[in-house]
Structure formats: C-alpha cells, structure tokens
N, CA, C and O of each residue as an XYZ file, in Angstrom:
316
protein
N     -54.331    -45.807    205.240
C     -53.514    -44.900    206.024
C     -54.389    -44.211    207.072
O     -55.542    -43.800    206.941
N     -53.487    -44.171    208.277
C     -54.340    -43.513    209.209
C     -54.867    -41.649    209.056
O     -55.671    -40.990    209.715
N     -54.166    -41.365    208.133
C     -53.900    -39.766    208.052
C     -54.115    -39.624    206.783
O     -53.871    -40.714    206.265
N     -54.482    -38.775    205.899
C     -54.699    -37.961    204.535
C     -54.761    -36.735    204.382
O     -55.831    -36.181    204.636
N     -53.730    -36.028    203.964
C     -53.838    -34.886    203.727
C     -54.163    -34.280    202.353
O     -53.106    -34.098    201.749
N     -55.214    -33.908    201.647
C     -55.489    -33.826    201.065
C     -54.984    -32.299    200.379
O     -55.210    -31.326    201.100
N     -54.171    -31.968    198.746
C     -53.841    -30.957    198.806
C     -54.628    -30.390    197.305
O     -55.472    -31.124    196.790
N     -54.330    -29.224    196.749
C     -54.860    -29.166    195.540
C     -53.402    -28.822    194.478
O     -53.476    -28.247    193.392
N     -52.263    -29.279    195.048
C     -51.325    -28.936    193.957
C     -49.755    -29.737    194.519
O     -49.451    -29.883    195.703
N     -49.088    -30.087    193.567
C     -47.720    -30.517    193.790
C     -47.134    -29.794    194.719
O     -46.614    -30.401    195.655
N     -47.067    -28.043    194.676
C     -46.290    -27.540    194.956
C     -46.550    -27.459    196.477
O     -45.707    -27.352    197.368
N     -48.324    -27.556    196.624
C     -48.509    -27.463    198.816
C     -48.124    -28.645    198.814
O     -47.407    -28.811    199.801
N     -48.245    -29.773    198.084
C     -47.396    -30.982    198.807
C     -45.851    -31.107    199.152
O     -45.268    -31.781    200.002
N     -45.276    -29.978    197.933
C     -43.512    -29.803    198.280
C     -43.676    -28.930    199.528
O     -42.825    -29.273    200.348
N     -44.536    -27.812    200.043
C     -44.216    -27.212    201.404
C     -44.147    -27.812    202.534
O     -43.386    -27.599    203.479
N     -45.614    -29.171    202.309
C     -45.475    -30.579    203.695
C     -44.628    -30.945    203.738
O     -44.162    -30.647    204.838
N     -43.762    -31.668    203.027
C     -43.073    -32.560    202.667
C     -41.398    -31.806    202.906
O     -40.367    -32.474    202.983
N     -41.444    -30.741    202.966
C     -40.210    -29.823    203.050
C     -39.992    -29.458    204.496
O     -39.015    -29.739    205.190
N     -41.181    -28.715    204.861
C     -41.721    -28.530    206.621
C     -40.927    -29.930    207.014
O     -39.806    -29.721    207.478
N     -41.350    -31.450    206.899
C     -41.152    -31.954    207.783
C     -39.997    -32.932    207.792
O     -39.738    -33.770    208.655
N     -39.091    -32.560    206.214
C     -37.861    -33.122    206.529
C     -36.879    -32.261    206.453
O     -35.867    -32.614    207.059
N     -36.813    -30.902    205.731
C     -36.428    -29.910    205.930
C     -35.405    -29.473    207.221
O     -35.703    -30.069    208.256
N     -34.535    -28.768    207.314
C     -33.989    -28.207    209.124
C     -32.232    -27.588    208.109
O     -31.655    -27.804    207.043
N     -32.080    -26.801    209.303
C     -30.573    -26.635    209.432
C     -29.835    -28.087    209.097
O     -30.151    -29.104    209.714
N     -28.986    -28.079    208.228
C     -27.515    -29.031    208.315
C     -28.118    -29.901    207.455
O     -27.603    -31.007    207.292
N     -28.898    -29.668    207.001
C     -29.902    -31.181    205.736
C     -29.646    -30.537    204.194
O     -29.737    -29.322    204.022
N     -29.309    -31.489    203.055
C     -29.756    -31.384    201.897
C     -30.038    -31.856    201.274
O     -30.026    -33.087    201.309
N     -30.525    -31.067    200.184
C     -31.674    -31.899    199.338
C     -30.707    -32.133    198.185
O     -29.754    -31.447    197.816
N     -31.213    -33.320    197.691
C     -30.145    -33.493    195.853
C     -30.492    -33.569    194.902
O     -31.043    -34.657    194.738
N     -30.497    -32.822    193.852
C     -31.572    -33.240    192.529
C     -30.233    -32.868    191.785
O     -29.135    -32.375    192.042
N     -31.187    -33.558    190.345
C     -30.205    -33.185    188.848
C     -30.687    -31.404    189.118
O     -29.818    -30.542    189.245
N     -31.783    -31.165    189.159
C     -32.269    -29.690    189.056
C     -33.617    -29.737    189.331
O     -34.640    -30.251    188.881
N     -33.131    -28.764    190.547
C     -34.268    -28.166    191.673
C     -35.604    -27.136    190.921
O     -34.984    -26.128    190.582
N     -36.727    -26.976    190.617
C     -37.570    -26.509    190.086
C     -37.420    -25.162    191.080
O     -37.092    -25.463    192.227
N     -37.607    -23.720    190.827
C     -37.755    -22.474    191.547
C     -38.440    -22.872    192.965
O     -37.805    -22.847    194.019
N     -39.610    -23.187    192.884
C     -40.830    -23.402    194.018
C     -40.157    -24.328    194.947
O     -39.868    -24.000    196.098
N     -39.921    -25.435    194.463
C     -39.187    -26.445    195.068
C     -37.691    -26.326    195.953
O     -37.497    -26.949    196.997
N     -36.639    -25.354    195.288
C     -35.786    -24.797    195.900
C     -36.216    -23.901    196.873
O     -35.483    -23.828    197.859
N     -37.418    -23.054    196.858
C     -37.514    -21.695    197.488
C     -38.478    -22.529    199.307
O     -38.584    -21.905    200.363
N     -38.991    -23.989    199.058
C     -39.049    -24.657    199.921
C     -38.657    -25.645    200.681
O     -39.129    -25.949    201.776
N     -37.474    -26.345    199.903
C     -36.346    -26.768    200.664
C     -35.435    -25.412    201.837
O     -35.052    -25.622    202.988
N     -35.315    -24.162    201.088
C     -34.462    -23.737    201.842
C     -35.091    -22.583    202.593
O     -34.360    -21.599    202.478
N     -36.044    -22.358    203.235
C     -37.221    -22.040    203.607
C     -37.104    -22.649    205.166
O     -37.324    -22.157    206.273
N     -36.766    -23.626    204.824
C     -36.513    -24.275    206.347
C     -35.256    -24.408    206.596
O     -35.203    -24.779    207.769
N     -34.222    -24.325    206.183
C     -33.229    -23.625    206.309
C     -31.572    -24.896    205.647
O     -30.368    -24.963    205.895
N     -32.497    -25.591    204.824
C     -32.044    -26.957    204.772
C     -31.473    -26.541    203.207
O     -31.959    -25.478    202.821
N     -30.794    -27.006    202.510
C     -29.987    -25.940    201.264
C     -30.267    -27.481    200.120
O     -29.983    -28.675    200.221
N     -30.896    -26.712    199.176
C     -31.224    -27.411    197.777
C     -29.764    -27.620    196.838
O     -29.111    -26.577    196.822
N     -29.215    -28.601    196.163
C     -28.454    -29.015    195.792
C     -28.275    -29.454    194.179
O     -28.127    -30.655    193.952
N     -28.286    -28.481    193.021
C     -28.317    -29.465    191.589
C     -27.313    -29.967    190.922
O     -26.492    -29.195    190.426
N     -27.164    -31.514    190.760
C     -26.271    -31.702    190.333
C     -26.035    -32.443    189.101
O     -25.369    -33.465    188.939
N     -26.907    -31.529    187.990
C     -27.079    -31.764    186.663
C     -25.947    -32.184    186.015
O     -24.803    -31.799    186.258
N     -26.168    -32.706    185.472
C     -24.432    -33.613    184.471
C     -24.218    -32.595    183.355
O     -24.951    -31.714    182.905
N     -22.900    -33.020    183.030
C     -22.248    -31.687    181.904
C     -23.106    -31.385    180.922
O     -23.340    -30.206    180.661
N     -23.579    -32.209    180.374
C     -24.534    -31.552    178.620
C     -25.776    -31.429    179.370
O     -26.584    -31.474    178.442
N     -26.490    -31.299    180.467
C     -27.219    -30.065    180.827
C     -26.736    -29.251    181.021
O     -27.468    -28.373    180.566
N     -25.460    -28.562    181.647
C     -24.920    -27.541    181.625
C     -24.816    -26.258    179.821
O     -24.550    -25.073    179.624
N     -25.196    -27.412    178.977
C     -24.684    -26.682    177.590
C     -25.968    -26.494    176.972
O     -26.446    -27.495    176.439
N     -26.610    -25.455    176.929
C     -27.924    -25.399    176.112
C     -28.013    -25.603    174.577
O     -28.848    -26.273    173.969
N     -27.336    -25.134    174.251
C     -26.890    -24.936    172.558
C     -26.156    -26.522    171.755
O     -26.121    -26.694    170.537
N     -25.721    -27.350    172.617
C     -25.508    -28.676    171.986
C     -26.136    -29.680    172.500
O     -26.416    -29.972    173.663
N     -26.349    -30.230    171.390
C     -27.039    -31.655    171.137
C     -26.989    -32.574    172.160
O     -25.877    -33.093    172.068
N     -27.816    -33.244    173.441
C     -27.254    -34.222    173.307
C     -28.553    -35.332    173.896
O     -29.508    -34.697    174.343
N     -28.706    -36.769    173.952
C     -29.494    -37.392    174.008
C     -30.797    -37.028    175.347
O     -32.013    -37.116    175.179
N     -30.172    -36.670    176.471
C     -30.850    -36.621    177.432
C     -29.621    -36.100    178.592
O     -28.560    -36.638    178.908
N     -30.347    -34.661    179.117
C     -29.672    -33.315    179.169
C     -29.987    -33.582    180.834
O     -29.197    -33.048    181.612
N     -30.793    -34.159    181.245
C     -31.707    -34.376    182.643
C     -30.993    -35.263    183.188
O     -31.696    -35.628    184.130
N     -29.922    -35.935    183.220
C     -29.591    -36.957    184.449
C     -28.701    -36.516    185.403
O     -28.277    -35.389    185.148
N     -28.176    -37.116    186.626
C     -27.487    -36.305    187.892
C     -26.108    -36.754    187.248
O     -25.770    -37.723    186.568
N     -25.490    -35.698    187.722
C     -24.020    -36.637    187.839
C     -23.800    -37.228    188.836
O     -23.540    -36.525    189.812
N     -23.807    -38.408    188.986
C     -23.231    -39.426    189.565
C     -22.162    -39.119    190.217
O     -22.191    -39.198    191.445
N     -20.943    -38.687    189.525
C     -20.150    -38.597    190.716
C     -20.206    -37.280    191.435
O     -19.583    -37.293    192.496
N     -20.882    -35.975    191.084
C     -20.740    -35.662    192.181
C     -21.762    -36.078    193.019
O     -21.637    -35.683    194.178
N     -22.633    -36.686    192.805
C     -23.886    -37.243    193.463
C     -22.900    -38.030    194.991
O     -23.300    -37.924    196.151
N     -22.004    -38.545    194.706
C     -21.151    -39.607    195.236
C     -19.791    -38.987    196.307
O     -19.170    -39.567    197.198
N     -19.694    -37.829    195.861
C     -19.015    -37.187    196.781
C     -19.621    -36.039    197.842
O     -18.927    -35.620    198.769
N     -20.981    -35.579    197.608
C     -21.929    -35.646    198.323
C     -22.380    -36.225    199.074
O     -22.858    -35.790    200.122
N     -22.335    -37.386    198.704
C     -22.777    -38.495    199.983
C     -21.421    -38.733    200.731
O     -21.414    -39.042    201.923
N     -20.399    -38.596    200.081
C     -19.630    -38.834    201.088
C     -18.836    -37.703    202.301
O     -18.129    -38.160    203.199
C-alpha cells in the first residue's frame, strides 16, 4: 500500500474511518453500535443505526445467540 497509517487502538481507527465516510444524510448499520463507535459515526453528522434482533432485545431469556441483525429491518433500511 502506498499509505499506512499507523494507530495505537481500534477506537483512533473508528475516528479515520468515520472522518472519511461519515457526512450528513449517511448511515451506519450494526446489530449494536459500541458507545465510542456511535459517538463517532455521529460526530460527523452521519446517524448510527442498531438493529439487534428480538432476543437481544430480552436480557433475562435464554437464547442461543442474542448478537445477530435483524434482517428484515436490515432490509427495509436499505430500502
């Protein structure tokens, strides 16, 4: 690569990386946005988006794996 930016943490790499796709009218989509990570998506004025599926929504019940997006709203988002 012609360029290296060398950082000492995830989180100055989420401020590059936010800086330069970041803007008004842009968003970002996750199952769930980490604090740091939200507070630099929208920093640039571009709005962080989580769209954790129902049994992450429920702390107190069981269920295999609490971390995936929902899909559909993932899907009406895009549209």
């Amino acid at each position: 690569m012609p360029l290296v930016i060398l950082t000492h943490q995830g989180r100055a790499v989420e401020k590059i990386l936010s800086s330069l796709t970041g803007g008004k009218e842009k968003y970002f989509l996750s199952n769930t946005l980490f604090d740091t990570t939200r507070a630099n998506i929208e920093y640039t004025g571009a709005e962080g988006i989580d769209l954790i599926c129902a049994e992450g929504k429920h702390t107190t019940i069981p269920a295999p794996f609490k971390e995936n997006m929902d899909t559909v709203a993932l899907e009406k988002m895009i549209a």
